[in-house]
Steps between C-alpha positions, in 0.01 A plus 500: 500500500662807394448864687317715306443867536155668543446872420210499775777407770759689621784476740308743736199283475689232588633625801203688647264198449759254666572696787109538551557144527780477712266742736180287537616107369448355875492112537825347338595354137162325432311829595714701287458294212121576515568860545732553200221322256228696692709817428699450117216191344155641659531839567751673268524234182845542458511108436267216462481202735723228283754768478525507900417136556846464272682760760355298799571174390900642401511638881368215668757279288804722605653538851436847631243719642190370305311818502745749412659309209116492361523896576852528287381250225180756448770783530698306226222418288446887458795686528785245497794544758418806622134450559600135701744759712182744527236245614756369778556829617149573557400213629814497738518795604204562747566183739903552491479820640238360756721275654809667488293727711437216739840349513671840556218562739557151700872560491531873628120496746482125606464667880180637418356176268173418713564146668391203288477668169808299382317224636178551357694529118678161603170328552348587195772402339515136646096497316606648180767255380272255606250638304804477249560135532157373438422719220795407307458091614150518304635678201825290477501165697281235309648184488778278728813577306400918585441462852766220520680826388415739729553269787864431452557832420363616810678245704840568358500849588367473843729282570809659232352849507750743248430709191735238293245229626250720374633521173571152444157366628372753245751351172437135611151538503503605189671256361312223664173688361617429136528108602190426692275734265679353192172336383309809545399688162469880500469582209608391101823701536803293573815589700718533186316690283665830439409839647602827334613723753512926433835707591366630756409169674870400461632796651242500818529166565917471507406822714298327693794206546791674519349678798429169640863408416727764573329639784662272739803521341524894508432462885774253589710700331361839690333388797324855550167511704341649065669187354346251742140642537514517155600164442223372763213632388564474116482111616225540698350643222604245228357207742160633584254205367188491564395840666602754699471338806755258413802796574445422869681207532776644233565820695434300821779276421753833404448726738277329835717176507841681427420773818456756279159622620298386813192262433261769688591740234490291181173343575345830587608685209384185296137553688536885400547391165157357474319766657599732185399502173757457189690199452694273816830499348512885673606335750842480405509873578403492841790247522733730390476745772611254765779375242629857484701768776307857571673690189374276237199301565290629244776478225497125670165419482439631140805253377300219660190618336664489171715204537203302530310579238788557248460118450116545390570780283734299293329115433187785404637681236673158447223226458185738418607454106526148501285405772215356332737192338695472849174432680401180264834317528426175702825436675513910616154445642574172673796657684320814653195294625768325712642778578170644645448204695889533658391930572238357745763310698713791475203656659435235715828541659498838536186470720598291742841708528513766580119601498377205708833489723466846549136568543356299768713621825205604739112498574447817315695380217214195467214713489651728252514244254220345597287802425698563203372170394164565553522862322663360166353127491143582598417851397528678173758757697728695238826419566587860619248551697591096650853674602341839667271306672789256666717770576242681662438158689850442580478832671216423726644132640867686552278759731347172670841404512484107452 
């Protein structure tokens, strides 16, 4: 599928209607999804509903934040690189700022945070990947060899728990995808039938490698705090499958495990995360001002921001033209339904450490989640409103002090 330019779309447009977006797109990836066709398919025409399934079904192939690559691809589709760079800037923008805000706020005012607000964010977060887990099981575990899967993946990195575990789980999965699923047609395509691939698609893609590559390299070589956050979260970035919940156990396994940042902190910037609209991998900003000393913590925090979406930015502009023949090769499809199945461990894992490990220390701590639970399994709660309302809770019990 090859951008093409519309004279009834401009850059401005772009940017003004995707940082609308970026204001008022509460409820995570899925949610999004629905707003963008509500906003570009329904309401303004700019494109018709095959034309976005295409972009959906491209960003739900590729690892990355789901949501914004969708954003970018309809950037793309309009205005080519620049409008991509336009519709992740307004879509960005409104929840970076936001919780730079909140880490610079926890950092420099943490004396005058109300007791149990962190705690309140870390019990809605122990609901919300939970939430996670079974919505991706249903969508992506459906027969033995996919849970079979999952559960060894899960197992291995309770039990062996490192980002190079991660990766591997991820690579063997993959592999082992292409044997058990060998049988399974997709489509009339087969794996050797030739693709034509556009300049640009060469050039973004070895971009989107040699990042990948070198990165690691460059920081051995350096060891500066730019060359290793840069490094980290371009990884993170490149490793995301599944959704954007699945960066918790990758910058979990970075930053939590290695000392980096406390638990209390991660998990309660994670639970600020979802009470914000605009897409989770924001997060990474928040990160960045406890990654960072007092002179340069927003320069910091915008190099996280960047470093993990550069990886997004690239496989777009790289697979968008050829997508449509990638998505009906058997063997490619084989591998990535395996490596679904192996995110869920990865999620799995994550859950149980540090969310679970960390999240059950007291009385108060029980009912949190438990109402939490009943907020976000029972009642049709926005997912906001789900985090207000806990905080808020976790205020009252730390005045009842449990």
């Amino acid at each position: 599928m090859l951008p093409k330019t519309s004279p009834k779309v401009g850059h401005i447009d772009i940017l003004i209607s995707f940082f609308l977006l970026g204001l008022t797109s509460f409820g995570g990836p899925i949610a999004h999804i629905s707003y963008f066709r509500n906003t570009f398919v329904k309401d303004k025409k700019w494109i018709d509903d095959d034309t976005y399934m295409e972009f959906v079904s491209l960003c739900n192939f590729l690892p990355g934040p789901s949501s914004s690559q969708v954003g970018m691809s309809i950037g793309y589709h309009f205005k080519g690189v620049s409008g991509a760079l336009l519709a992740w800037v307004g879509f960005t923008i409104p929840s970076a700022f936001i919780l730079i805000l909140f880490g610079y706020f926890v950092i420099n005012f943490d004396d005058v945070i109300p007791s149990g607000f962190i705690q309140g964010l870390k019990s809605v977060v122990v609901i919300i990947v939970l939430q996670a887990i079974l919505g991706m099981q249903k969508n992506f575990l459906k027969d033995f060899y996919s849970y079979s899967i999952a559960f060894f993946t899960a197992l291995i990195l309770i039990l062996f728990p490192s980002s190079l575990n991660q990766l591997l789980c991820l690579i063997m999965s993959g592999l082992l995808g292409m044997y058990f699923y060998k049988d399974v047609e997709i489509s009339e395509i087969s794996f050797h039938k030739p693709i034509s691939i556009t300049l640009s698609s060469y050039i973004f893609l070895f971009l989107f490698f040699s990042f990948l590559f070198f990165l690691p390299i460059i920081n051995s070589i350096f060891e500066t705090e730019i060359t290793s956050l840069a490094n980290i979260f371009y990884k993170v970035g490149s490793l995301v499958f599944g959704g954007g919940h699945v960066v918790l156990p990758l910058l979990q396994e970075e930053f939590v495990s290695k000392g980096l940042i406390e638990k209390d902190i991660f998990l309660a910037g994670y639970g600020a995360a979802q009470a914000i609209p605009g897409p989770l991998f924001t997060f990474s900003s928040y990160l960045g001002i406890f990654l960072a000393n007092e002179n340069n913590f927003l320069l910091i925090s915008i190099l996280c921001l960047i470093f993990i979406f550069l990886p997004s930015f690239f496989l777009i502009i790289g697979t968008l033209p050829i997508w449509s023949r990638i998505r009906k090769i058997n063997k490619v499809v084989h591998a990535f339904k395996a490596i679904n199945a192996s995110v869920i461990g990865i999620l799995v894992a994550a859950f149980y450490d540090p969310i679970i490990l960390s999240s059950f220390k007291s009385v108060s701590d029980f009912i949190l989640i438990f109402i939490a639970f009943i907020i976000l399994f029972l009642t049709k709660t926005p997912q906001w409103l789900a985090v207000l309302m806990l905080i808020f809770c976790g205020f009252g019990l730390s005045v009842i002090s449990f």
